[in-house]
DRENFILUM-520011 format. One record per atom (N, C-alpha, C, CB): residue in one letter; x, y, z. Coordinates in steps of 0.02 Angstrom, whole numbers, padded with zeros to 5 digits, always signed. Each point is the difference from the previous one (the first is absolute). Last residue first. Glycine has a CB too. Example, Ala and Ser with C-alpha at 12.3 -4.5 7.8 and 13.67 -1.06 7.14 Angstrom:
S+00642-00112+00354;S+00042+00059+00003;S-00039+00055+00037;S+00059-00032-00108;A-00044-00254+00104;A-00045+00059+00000;A+00045+00060+00000;A-00095-00059+00062;
This chain:
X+03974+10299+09260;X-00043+00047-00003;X+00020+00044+00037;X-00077-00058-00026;X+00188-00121+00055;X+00029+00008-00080;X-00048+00069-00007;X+00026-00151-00063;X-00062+00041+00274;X+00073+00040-00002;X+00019+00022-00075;X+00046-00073+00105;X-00238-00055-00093;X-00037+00057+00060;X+00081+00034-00001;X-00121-00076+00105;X+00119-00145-00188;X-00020+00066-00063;X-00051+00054+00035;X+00000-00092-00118;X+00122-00066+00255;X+00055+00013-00063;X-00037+00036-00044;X+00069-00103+00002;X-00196+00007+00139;X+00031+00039+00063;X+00036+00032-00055;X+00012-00074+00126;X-00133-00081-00206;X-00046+00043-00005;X+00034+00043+00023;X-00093-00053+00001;X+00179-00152-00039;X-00007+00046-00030;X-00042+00068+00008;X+00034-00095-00047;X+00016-00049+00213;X+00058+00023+00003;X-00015+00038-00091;X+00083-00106+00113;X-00262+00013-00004;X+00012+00039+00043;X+00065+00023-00023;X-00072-00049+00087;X+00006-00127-00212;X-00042+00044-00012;X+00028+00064+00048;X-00101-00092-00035;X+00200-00118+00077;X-00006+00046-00064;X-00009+00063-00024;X-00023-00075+00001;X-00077-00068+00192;X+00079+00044+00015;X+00042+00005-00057;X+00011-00044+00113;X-00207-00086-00159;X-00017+00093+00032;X+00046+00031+00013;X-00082-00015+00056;X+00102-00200-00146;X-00009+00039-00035;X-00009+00090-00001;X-00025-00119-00012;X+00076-00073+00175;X+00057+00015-00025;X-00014+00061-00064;X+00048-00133+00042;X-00222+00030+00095;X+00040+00027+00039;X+00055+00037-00034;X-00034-00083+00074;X-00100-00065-00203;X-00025+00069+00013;X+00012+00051+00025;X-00045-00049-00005;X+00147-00176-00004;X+00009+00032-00069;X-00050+00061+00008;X+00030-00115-00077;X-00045-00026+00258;X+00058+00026-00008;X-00011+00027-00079;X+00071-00082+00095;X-00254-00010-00056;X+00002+00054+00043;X+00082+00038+00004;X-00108-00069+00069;X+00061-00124-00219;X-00034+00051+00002;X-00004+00061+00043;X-00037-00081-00043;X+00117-00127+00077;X+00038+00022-00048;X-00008+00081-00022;X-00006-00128-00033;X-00131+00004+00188;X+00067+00024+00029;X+00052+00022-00059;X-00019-00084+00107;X-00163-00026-00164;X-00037+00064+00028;X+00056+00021+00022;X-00117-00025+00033;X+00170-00149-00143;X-00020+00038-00040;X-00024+00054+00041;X-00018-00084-00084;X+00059-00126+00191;X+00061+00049-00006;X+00000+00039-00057;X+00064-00073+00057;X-00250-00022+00022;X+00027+00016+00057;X+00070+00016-00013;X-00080-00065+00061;X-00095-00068-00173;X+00006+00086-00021;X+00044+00030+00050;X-00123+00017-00047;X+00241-00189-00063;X-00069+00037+00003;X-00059-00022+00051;X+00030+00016-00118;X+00217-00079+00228;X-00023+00013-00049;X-00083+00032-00048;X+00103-00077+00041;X+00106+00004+00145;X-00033+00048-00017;X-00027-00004-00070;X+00062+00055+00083;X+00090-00220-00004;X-00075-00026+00066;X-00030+00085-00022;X+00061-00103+00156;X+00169+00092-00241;X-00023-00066-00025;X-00095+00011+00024;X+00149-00088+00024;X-00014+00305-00040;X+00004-00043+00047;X-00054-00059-00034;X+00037+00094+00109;X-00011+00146-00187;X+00055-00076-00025;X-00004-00071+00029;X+00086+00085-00009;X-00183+00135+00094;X-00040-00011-00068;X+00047-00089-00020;X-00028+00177-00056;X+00137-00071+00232;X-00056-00039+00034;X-00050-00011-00081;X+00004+00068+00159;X+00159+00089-00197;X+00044-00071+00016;X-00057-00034+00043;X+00140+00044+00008;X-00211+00173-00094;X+00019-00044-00071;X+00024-00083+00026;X+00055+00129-00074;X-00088+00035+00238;X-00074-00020-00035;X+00015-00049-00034;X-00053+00100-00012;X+00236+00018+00087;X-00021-00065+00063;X-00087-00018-00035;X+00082+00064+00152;X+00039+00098-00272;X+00039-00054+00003;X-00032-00064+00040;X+00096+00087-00010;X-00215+00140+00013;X+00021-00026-00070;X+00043-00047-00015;X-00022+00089-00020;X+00026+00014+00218;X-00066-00016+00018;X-00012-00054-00073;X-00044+00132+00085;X+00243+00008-00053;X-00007-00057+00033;X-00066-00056-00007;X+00071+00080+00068;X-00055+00127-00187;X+00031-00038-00009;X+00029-00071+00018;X-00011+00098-00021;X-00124+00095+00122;X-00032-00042-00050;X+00048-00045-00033;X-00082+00085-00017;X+00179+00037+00194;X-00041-00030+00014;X-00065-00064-00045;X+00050+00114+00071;X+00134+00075-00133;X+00009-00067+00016;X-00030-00078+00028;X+00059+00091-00002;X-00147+00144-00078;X+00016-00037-00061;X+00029-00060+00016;X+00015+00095-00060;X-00060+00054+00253;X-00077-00029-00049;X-00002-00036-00041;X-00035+00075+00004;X+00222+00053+00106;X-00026-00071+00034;X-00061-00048-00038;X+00030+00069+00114;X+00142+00095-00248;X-00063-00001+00042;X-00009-00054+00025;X-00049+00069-00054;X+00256+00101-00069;X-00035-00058+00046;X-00038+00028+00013;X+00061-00061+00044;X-00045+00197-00241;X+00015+00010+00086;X-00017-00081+00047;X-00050+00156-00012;X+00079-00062-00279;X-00078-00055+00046;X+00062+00015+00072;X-00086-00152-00112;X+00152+00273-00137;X+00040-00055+00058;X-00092+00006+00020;X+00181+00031+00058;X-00165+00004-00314;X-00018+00050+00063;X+00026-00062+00065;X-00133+00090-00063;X+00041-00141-00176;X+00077-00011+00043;X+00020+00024+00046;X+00031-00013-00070;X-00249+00054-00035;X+00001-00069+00030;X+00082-00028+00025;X-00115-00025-00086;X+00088+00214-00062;X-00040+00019+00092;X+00014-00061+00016;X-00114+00082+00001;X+00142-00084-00220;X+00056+00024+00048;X-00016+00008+00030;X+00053+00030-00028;X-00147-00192-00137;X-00029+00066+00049;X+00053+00009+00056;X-00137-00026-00013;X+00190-00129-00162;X-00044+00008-00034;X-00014+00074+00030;X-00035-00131-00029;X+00164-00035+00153;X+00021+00025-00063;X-00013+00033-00038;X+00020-00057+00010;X-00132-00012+00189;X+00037+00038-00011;X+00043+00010-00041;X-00028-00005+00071;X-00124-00164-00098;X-00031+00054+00024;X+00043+00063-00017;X-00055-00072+00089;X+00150-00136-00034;X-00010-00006-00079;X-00040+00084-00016;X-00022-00168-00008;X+00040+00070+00244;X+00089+00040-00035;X-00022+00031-00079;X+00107-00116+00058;X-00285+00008+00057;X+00012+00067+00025;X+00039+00037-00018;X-00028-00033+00067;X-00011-00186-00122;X-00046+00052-00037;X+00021+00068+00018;X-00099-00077+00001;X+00187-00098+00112;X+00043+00026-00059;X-00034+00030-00049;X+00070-00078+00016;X-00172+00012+00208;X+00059+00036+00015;X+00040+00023-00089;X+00013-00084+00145;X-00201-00053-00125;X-00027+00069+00016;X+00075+00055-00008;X-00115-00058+00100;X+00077-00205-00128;X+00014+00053-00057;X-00006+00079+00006;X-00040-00095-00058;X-00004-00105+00199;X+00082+00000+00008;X+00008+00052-00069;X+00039-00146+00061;X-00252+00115+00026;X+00041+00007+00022;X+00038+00002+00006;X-00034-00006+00007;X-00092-00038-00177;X+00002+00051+00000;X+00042+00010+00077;X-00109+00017-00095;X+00048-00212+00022;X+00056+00024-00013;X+00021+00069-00005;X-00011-00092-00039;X-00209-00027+00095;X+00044-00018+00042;X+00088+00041-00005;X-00092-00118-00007;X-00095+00071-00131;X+00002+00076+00011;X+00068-00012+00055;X-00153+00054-00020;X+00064-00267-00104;X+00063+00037+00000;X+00017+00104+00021;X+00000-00125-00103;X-00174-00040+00259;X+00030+00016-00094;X+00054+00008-00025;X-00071+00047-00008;X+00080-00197+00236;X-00024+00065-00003;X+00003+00019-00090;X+00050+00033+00144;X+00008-00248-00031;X+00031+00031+00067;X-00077+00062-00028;X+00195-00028+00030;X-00060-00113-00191;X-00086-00003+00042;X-00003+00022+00024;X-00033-00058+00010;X+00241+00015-00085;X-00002-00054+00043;X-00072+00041+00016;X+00140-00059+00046;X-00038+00203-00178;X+00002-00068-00044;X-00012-00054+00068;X+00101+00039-00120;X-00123+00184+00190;X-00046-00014-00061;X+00015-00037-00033;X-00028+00078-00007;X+00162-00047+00184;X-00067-00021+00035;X-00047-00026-00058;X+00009+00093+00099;X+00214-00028-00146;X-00005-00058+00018;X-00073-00023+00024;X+00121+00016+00022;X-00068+00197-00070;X-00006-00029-00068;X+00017-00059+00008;X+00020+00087-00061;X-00016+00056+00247;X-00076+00007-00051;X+00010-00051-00070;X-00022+00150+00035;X+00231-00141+00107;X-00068-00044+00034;X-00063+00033-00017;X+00064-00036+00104;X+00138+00135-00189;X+00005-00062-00007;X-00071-00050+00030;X+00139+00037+00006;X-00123+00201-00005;X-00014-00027-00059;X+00004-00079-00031;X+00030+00114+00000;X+00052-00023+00233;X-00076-00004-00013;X-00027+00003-00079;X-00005+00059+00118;X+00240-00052-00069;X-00037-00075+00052;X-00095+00021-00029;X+00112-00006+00165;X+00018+00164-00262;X+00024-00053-00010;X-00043-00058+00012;X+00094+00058+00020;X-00074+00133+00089;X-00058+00044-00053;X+00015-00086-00035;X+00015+00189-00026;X+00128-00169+00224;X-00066-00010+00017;X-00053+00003-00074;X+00036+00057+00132;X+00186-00001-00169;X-00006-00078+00034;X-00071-00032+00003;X+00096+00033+00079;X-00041+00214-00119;X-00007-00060-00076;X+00008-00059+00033;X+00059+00061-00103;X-00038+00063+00288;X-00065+00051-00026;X-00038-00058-00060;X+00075+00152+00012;X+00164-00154+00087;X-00062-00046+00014;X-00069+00010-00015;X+00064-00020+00075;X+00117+00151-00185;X-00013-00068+00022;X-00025-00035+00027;X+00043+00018-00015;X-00057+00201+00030;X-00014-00018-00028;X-00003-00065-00031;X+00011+00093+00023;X+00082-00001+00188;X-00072+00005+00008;X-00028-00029-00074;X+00005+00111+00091;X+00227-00089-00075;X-00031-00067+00014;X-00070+00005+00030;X+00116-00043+00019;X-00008+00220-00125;X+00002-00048-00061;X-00028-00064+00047;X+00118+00053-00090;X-00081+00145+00197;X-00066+00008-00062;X+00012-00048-00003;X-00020+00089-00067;X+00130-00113+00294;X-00001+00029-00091;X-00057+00009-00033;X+00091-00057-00020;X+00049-00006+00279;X-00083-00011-00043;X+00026+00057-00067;X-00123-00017+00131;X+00275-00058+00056;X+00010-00005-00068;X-00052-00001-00016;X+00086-00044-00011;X-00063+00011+00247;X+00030+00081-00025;X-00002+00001-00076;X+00092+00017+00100;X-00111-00200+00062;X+00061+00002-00029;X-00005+00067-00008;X+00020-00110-00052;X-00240+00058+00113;X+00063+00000+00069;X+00067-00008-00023;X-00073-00060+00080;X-00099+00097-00243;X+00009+00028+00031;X+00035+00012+00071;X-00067-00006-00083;X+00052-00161-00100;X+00031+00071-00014;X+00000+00034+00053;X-00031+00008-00102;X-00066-00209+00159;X+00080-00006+00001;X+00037+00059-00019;X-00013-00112-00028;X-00229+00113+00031;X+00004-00006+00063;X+00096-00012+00009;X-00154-00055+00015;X+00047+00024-00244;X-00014+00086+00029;X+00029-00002+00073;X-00127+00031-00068;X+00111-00245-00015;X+00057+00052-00036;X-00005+00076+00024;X-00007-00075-00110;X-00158-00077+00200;X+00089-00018+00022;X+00039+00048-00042;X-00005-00136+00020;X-00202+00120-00090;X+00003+00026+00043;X+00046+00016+00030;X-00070-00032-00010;X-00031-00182-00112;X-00009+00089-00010;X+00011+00038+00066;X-00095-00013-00092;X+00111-00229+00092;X+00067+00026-00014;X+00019+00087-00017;X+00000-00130-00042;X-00217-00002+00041;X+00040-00005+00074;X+00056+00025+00011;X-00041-00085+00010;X-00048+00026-00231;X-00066+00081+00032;X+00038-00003+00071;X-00163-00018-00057;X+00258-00168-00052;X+00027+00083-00050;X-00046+00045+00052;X+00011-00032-00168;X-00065-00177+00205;X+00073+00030+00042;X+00024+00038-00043;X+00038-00092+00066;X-00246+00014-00134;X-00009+00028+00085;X+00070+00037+00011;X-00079-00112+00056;X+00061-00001-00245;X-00027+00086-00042;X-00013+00018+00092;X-00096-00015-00172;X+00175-00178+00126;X+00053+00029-00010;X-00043+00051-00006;X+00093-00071-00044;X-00252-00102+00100;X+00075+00008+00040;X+00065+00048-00009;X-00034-00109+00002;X-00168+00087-00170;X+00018+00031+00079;X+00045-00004+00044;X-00079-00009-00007;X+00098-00102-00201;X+00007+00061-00002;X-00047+00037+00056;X+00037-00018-00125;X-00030-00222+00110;X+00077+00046+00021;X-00005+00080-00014;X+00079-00108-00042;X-00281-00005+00046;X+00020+00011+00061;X+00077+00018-00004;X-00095-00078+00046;X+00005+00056-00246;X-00038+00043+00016;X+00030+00005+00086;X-00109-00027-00106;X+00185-00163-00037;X+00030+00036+00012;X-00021+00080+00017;X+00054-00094-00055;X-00176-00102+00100;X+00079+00005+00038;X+00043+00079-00029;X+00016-00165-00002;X-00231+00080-00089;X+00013+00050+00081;X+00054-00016+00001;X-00090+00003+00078;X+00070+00005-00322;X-00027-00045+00051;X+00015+00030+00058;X+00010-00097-00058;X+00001+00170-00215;X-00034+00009+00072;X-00020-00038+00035;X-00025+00065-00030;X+00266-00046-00142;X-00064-00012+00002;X-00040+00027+00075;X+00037-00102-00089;X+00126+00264-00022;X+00017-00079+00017;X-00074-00022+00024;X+00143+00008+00045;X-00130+00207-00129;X+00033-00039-00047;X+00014-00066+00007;X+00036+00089-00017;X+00000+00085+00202;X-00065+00011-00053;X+00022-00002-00063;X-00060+00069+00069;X+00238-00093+00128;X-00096-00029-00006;X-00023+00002-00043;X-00033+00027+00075;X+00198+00115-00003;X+00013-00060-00079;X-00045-00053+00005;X+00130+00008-00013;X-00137+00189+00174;X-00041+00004-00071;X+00016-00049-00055;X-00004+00116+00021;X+00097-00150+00209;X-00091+00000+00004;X-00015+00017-00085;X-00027+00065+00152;X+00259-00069-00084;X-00030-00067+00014;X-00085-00003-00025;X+00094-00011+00111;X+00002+00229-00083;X+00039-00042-00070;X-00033-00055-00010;X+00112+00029+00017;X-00136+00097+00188;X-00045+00002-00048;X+00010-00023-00077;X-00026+00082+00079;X+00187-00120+00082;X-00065-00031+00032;X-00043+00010-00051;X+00014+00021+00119;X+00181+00098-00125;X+00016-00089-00025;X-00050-00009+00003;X+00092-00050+00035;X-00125+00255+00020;X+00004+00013-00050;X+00013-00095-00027;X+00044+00160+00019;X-00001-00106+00216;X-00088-00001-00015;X-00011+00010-00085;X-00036+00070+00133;X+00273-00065-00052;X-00036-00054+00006;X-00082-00005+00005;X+00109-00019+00045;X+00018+00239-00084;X+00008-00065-00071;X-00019-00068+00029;X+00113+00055-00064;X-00181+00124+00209;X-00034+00011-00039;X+00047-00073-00078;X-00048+00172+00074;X+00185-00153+00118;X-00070-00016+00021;X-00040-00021-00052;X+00007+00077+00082;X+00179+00055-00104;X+00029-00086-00030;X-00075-00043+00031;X+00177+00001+00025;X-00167+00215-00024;X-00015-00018-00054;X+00018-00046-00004;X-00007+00073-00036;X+00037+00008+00233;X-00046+00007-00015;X-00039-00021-00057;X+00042+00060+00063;X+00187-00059+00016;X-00038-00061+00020;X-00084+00001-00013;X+00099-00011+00091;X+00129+00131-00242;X-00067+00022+00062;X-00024-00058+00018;X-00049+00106-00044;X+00215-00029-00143;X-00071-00016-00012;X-00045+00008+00071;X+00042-00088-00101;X+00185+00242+00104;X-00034-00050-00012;X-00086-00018-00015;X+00108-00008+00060;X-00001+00222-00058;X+00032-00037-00028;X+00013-00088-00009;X+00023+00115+00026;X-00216+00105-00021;X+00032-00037+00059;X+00066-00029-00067;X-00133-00047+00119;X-00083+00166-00176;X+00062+00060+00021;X+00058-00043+00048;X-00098+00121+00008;X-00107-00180-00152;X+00001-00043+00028;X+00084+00030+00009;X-00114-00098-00039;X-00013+00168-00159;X-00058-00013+00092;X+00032-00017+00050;X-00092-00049-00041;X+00190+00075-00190;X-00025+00046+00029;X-00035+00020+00058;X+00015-00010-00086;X+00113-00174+00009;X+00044+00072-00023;X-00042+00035+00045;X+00044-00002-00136;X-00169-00190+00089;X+00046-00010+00074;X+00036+00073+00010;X+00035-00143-00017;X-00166+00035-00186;X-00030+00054+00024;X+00042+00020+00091;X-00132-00043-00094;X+00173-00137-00049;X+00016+00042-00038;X-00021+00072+00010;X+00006-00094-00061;X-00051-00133+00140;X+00063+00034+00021;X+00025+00064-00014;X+00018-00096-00004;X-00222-00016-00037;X-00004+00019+00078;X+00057+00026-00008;X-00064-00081+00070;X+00026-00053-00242;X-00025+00059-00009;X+00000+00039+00052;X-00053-00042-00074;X+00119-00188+00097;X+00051+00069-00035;X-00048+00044-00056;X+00129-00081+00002;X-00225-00055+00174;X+00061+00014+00035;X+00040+00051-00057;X+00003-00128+00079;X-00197+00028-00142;X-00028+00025+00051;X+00064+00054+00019;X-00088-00113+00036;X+00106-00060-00209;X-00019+00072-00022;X-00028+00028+00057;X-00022-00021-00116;X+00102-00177+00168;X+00064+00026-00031;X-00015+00065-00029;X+00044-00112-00025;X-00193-00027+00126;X+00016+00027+00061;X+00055+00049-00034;X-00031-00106+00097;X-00090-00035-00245;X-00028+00052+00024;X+00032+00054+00063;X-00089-00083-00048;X+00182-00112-00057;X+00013+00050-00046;X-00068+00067+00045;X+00049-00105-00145;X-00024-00114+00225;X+00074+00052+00026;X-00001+00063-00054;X+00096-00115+00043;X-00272-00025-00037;X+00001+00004+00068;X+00062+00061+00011;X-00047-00142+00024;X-00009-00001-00212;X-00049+00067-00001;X+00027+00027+00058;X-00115-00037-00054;X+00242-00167+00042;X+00017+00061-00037;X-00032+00081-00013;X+00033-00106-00040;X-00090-00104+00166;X+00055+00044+00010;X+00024+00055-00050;X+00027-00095+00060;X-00219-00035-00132;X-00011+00026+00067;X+00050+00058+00030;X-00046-00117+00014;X+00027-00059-00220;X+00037+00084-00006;X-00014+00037+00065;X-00024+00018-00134;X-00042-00277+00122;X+00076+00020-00003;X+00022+00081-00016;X+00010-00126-00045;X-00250+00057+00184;X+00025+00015-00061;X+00078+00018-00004;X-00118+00035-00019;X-00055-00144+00228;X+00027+00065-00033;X+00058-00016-00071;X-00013+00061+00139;X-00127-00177+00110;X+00017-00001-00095;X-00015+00042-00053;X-00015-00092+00020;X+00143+00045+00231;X-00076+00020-00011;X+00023-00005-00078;X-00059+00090+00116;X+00236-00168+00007;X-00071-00001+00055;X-00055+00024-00045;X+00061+00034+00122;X+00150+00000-00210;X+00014-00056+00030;X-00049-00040+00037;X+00094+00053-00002;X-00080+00167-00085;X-00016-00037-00075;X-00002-00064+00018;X+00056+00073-00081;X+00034+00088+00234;X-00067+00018+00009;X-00054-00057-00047;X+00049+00140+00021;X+00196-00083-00018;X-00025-00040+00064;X-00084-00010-00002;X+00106+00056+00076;X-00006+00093-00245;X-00001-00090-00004;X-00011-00043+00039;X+00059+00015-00053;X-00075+00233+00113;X-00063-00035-00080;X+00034-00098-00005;X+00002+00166-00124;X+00150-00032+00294;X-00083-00021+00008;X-00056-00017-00041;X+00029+00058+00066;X+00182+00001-00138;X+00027-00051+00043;X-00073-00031+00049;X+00140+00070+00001;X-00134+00119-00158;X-00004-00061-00045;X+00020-00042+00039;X+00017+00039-00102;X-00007+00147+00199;X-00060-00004-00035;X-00019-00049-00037;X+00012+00092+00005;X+00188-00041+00106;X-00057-00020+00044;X-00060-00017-00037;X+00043+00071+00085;X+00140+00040-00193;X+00012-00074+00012;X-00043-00016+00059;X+00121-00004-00045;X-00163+00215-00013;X-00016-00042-00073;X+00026-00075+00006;X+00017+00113-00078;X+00047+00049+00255;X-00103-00004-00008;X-00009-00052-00061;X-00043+00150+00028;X+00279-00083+00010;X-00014-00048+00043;X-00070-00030-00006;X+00081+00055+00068;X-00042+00138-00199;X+00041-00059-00050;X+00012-00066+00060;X+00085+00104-00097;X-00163+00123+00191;X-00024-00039-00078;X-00003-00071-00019;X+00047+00090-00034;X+00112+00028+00180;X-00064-00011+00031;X-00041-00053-00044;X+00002+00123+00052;X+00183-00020-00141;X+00004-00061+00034;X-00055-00017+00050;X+00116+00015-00019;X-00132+00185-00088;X+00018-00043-00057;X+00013-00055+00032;X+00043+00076-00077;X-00041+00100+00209;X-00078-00012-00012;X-00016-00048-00065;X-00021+00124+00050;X+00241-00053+00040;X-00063-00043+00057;X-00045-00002-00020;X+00022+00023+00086;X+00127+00072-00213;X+00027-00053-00009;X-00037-00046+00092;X+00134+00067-00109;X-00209+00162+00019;X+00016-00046-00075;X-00002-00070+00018;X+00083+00083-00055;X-00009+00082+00218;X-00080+00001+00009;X-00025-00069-00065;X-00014+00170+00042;X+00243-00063+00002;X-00012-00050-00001;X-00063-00030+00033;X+00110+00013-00018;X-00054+00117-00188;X+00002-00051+00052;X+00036+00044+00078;X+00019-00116-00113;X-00238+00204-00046;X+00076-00018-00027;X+00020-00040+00059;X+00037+00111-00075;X-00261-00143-00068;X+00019+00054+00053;X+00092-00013+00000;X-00139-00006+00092;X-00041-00007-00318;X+00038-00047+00072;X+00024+00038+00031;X+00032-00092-00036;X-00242+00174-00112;X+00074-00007+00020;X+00022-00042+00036;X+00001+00087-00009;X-00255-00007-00095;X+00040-00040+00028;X+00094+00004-00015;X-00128-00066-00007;X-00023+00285+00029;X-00020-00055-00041;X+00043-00028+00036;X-00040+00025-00114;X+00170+00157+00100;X-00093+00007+00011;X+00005-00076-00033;X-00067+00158-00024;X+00277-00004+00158;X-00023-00049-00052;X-00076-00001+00017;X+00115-00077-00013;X-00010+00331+00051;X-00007-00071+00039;X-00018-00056-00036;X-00032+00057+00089;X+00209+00144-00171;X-00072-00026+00003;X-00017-00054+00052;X+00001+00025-00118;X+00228+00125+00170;X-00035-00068-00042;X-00055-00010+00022;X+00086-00058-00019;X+00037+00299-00002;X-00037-00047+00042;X-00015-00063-00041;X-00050+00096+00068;
């Protein structure tokens, strides 16, 4: 019997050779909109570049996990979904680093709305194509864990909120980091409406927190209440994982 591969692998073709040109289209968008973007608002000559290198470790670390999740032979319109909300959030985290003026606080709502608008579609395309996968529940899963690390750590350099603020976009890789350490904590989690729900709730906080006309105390209390929201539905998923480890 051949072992099953573990860890990151490239998948074989011709799954390989859609999900590699997919890619490699996302990365010429990515820099085709960062510079468009350099043209109107004032943003920094490495802009495009933060822009494409982030989407470039989004996408090919994603790939490598495809072998195993993702039992189809093509990439899927689904993931070609989830890779254009992935461009979007690209756009939003090479933000941070470029200076703080509203304009560009309102661009990064504007793209952090039509990434959260766009949630969804992918799941709604797997599933009327028939191709839902582990791998693209998880992808967007890191899309979303992404966008919202991206906009706590934009809020807390544009004021917005302390820097506790960042604990929202840090919850999710504490969690991973966690489980390295405590094997229970790797244990699968059963969709929950509860986790998606806060997640949403945790994006659309963070993207009105951003908003030029929000500001203290009024987008610190809202900062606040989401980062509590998000903390508990934490809490509920560790506590559930060391009630099954016991």
């Amino acid at each position: 019997m051949i072992p099953e591969p573990a860890g990151w692998q490239l998948p074989a073709s011709p799954l390989r050779a859609s999900a590699v040109t997919s890619n490699l289209f996302g990365v010429v968008v990515v820099v085709a909109l960062a510079t468009a973007a350099r043209t109107q608002l004032p943003l920094g000559n490495l802009y495009p570049l933060k822009a494409a290198g982030l989407f470039a470790a989004i996408t090919g670390l994603s790939i490598g996990f495809l072998r195993r999740h993702h039992p189809f032979s093509r990439f899927g319109g689904a993931n070609q979904t989830t890779t254009l909300r992935a461009i979007l959030v690209a756009l939003v985290a090479a933000l941070v680093g470029e200076v703080r003026v509203p304009a560009l606080a309102a661009a990064a709502v504007a793209a952090s709305v039509t990434a959260t608008l766009l949630d969804g579609v992918d799941g709604w395309i797997a599933r009327r194509q028939r191709i839902a996968s582990a791998f693209g529940a998880r992808f967007d899963m890191e899309v979303d864990a992404l966008l919202i690390l991206a906009l706590s750590v934009l809020a807390w350099r544009y004021d917005k909120a302390g820097g506790w603020v960042v604990a929202s976009g840090l919850l999710r890789y504490l969690f991973i980091a966690a489980g390295a350490i405590i094997p229970w904590l790797r244990a699968p989690l059963e969709p929950s409406r509860r986790r998606q729900t806060i997640c949403v709730v945790q994006i659309a906080a963070l993207t009105i927190v951003m908003l030029p006309a929000i500001e203290p105390p009024a987008s610190t209390r809202l900062a606040a209440v989401a980062l509590t929201a998000l903390a508990y539905s934490f809490l509920i998923d560790v506590l559930h994982l060391r009630r099954l480890a016991a």
